[in-house]
N, C-alpha and C positions, 0 to 999 in steps of 0.2 A: 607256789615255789616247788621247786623241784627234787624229789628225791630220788637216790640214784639206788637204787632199790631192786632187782629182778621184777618186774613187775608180771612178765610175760609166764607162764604156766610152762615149765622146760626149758626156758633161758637160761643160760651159764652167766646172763647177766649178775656180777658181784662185786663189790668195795673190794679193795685189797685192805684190807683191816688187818693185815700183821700189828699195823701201828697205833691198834684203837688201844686203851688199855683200860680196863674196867678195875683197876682198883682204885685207888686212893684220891678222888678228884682234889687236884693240887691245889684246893683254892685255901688263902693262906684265913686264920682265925678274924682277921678285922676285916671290915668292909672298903678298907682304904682302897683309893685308885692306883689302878696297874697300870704303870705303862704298856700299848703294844711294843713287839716286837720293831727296830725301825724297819721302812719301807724304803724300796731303791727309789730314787727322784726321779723324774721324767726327765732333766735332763742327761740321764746315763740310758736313755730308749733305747729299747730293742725292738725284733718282732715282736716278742712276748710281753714287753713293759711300754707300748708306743706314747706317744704325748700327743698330747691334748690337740684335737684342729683347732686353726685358727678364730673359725666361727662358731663353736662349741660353746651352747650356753649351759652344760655341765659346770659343775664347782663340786671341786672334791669337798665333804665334810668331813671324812672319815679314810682311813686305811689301816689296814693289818696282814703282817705276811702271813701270820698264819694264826689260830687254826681255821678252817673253811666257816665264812659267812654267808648266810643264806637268806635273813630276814632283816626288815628293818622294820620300826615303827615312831611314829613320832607323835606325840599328846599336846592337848592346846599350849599350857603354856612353854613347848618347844623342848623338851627334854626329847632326847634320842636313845631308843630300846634298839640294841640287836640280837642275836638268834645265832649259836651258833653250835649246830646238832652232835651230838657224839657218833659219826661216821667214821671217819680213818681215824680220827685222833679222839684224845678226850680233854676239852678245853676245861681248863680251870674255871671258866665263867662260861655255862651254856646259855645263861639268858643273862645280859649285861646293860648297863646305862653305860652309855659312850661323852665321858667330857671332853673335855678340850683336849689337842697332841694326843690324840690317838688313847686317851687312857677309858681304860673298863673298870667298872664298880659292881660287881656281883649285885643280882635283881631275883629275889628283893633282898637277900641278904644271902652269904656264904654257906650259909645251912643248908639251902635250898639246892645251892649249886654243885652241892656231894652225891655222889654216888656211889657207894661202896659196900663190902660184905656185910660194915657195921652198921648198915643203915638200911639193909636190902627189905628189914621187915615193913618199913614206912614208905613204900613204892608213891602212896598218893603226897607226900609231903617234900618231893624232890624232885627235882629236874632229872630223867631220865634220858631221854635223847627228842628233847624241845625240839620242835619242827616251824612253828610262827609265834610271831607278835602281830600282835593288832589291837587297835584303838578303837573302841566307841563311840557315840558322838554326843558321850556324856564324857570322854576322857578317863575314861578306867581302860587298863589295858589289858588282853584276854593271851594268854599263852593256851597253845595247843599242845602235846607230847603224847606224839604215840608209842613213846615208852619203845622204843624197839633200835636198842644203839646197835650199831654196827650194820644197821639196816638189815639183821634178819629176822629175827622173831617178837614179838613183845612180850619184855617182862607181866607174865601173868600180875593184875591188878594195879599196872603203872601206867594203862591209856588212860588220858584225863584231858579238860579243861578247866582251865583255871583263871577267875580273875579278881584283876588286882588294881589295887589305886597307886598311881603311878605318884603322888603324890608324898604319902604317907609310906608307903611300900608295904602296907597292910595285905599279906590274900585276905578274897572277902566272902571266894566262895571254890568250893574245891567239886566240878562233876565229871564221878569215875565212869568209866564204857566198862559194859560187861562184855565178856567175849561174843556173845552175841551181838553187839554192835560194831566191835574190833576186834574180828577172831586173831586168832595166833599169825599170820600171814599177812595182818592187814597194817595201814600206813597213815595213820591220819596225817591231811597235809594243811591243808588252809581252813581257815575258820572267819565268817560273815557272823557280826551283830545286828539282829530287829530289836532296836529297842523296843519299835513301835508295836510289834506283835508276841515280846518277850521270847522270840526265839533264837538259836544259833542255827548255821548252816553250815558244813563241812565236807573237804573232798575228803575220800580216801581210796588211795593209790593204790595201794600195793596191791589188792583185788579189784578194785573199780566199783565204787558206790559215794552216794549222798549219803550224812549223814545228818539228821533232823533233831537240836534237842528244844524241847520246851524247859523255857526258862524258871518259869514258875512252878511245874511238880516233877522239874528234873529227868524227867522221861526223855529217852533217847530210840530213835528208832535208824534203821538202816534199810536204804530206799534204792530202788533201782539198779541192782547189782547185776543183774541181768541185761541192760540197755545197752547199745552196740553204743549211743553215744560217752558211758562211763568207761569205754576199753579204747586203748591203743588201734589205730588203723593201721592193721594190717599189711604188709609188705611196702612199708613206706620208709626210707631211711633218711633221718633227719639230720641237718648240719648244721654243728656251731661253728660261727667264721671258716666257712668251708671244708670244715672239718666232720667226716662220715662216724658218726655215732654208731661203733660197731665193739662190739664185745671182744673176749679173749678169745673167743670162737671166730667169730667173724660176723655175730650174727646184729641184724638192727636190732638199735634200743627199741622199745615196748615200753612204755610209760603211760600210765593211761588218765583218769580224770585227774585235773591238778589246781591248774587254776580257778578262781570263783571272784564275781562282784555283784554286790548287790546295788537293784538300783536304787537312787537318789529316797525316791517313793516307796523303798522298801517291796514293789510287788514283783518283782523280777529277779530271779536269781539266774546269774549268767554265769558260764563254765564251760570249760574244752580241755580233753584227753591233750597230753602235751604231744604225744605222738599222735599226730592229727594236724589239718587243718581245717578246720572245722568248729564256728563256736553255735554254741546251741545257750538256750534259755530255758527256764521253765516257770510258771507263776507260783508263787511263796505259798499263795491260798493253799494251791492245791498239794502242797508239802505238806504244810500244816496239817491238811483233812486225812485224820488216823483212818477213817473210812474207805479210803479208795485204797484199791486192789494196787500191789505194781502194774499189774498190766493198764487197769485205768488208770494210774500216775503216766506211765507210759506215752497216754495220747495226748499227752498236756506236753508232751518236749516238742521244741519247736528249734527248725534250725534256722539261725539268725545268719547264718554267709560264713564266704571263705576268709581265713585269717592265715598271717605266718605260723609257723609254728611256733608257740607262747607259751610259757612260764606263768607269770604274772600276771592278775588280771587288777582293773579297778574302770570306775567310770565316774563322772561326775556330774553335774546336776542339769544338762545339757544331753544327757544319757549316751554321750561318747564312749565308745571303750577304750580304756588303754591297754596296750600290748608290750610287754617287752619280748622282743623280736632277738633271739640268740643266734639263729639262721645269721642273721642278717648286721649283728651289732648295733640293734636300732633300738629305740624306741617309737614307738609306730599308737598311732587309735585310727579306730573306726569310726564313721560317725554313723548317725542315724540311720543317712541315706544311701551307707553301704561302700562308701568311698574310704582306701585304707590312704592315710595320711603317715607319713614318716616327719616325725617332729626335731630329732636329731640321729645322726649314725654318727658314732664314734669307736673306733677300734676298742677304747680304752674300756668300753660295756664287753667284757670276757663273761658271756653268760651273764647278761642281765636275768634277777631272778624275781625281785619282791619289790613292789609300789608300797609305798604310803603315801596318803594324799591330806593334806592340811588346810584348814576351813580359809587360811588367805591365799589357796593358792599354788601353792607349794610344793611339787610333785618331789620324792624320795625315792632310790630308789637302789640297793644292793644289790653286788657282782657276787660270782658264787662260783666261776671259772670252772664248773661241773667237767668239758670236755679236754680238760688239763689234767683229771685225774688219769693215775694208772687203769684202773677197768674200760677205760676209751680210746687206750694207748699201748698197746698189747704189755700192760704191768709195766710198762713203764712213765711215772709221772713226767708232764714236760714244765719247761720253764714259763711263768705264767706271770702275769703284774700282782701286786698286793690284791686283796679282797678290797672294797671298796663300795663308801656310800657316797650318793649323786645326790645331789639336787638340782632344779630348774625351777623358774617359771613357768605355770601351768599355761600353755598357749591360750591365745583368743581365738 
């Protein structure tokens, strides 16, 4: 998923964050469901709010006008998590259970969902500016937060991962980055579970690197930070629905490693700089092996083909990848044998951002309309449809 972050070294790339506000996260003392905001109907379509194609096997589950969604997750028995980062605004619920009509239930409870002076001493015990959800394939859910709202700096000792049973809404286990894993600059963005080899696996953006934790004695290591595949390509200017990804300056985004899937098998982790076309792989073993050198990590990346330019990664037990495709309003996989396949284009994907994928099938997947903000519109925001979760059937 994407954050909209300077990622480039002298970018003027930045949030307009007049509108973030770090005090008093509005979430109210009960856990009761919120309604969202309502949503304009597809049929009052605009450019900016189009309806649905005809043959679109999109189903909305979900919409909110605001504040920006970026994550989705969904757990076996069907409960729906979303993600929504403290960037320009500050949502009352940064990580949320989504019921029915649009309503949010603070995740795991409204404690967690604060942020403020009175609470600034306990940075690990609260949602600072959450970046994913994800699901294991035991059904605990894991939040990532690199602590860094307004997308500049990280509150020292607020990078974490955290997981939780989606169930219970218990946390079960809190592991903090030192700055050496997440200096001051850095973004953690997506996060892969091995349950098989009790590890985690994580991009981080805002410099460009893996991050490696082992599950069992906690250890965290930062891999690769040097690799041209965890940077931004270079002179490349990428478009959402036609639209040139260019700063208040004029200059192209720079986004660099973002998306991440692990395979089916656990041996493969797959990943590509958003600004790029280009996915590459690397083998888990050799993440794992604290022994090898970055430069011998190095000779283990391997570039698997050309892709759109992608957000979101996932793949599934058939070792497809799925793409969501912003370029393009699509949702797109790769298969094996190197053929990109577009599964549906629908306008109404404004920045498709985050998959979740469900053991029946069940592709998920959140709009995040990143190129409607003001920093891609010379400060000025445009008119943009609700945030919004997707579902389909996963193709044959």
């Amino acid at each position: 998923m994407l954050s909209s972050r300077p990622f480039a070294a002298g970018s003027a790339v930045l949030l307009a964050t007049t509108g973030l506000l770090l005090g008093s996260c509005s979430s109210p003392a009960s856990n009761a469901d919120t309604a969202a905001p309502p949503a304009a109907a597809d049929s009052t379509a605009t450019a900016a709010n189009p309806t649905a194609p005809a043959n679109s096997p999109l189903q909305v589950v979900a919409e909110f006008t605001d504040p920006q969604m970026v994550g989705v997750a969904v757990e076996p028995g069907g409960k729906i998590f979303a993600c929504f980062p403290r960037w320009d605004y500050n949502p009352a619920y940064p990580i949320a259970e989504v019921g029915p009509n649009n309503t949010l239930k603070p995740y795991p409870n409204a404690g967690w969902c604060m942020w403020n002076d009175s609470v600034k001493s306990e940075p690990l015990k609260h949602w600072i500016c959450p970046q994913t959800v994800q699901t294991d394939k035991q059904g605990m859910l894991w939040i990532l937060d690199p602590a860094a709202p307004g997308l500049k700096f990280t509150v020292p000792g607020g990078p974490k991962l955290v997981k939780t049973d989606p169930k219970t809404g218990q946390v079960l286990l809190t592991i903090p980055f030192s700055e050496a894993v997440a200096p001051r600059k850095s973004y953690l963005n997506d996060v892969r579970i091995d349950l098989q080899n009790n590890y985690a696996y994580m991009t981080e953006s805002g410099m460009g690197a893996l991050v490696v934790t082992d599950l069992k004695t906690l250890k965290s290591r930062r891999l690769l930070a040097s690799h041209p595949s965890m940077k931004a390509e270079k002179g490349l200017v990428v478009k959402a629905a036609g639209h040139p990804m260019l700063d208040l300056q004029g200059k192209p985004a720079q986004f660099n490693v973002d998306g991440i899937a692990l395979s089916t098998d656990n041996s493969y982790l797959y990943y590509c700089p958003l600004t790029g076309h280009k996915l590459y792989r690397i083998k888990t073993a050799a993440l794992r092996d604290a022994a090898l050198t970055d430069a011998q990590l190095a000779q283990q990346v391997e570039t698997v083909g050309e892709i759109p330019a992608t957000d979101g990664l996932e793949i599934d037990a058939a070792n497809n990848v799925y793409l969501t495709s912003f370029e393009n309003s699509a949702l797109m996989r790769r298969t094996p044998a190197g053929k990109i396949e577009t599964l549906v284009q629908d306008d109404r994907l404004q920045w498709p951002d985050t998959y979740s994928l469900t053991a029946d099938g069940t592709l998920y997947v959140a709009t995040s309309a990143i190129h409607k903000t003001p920093t891609w519109n010379k400060g000025v925001g445009q008119p943009r449809a609700p945030f919004r979760i997707f579902k389909m059937a996963l193709p044959k």
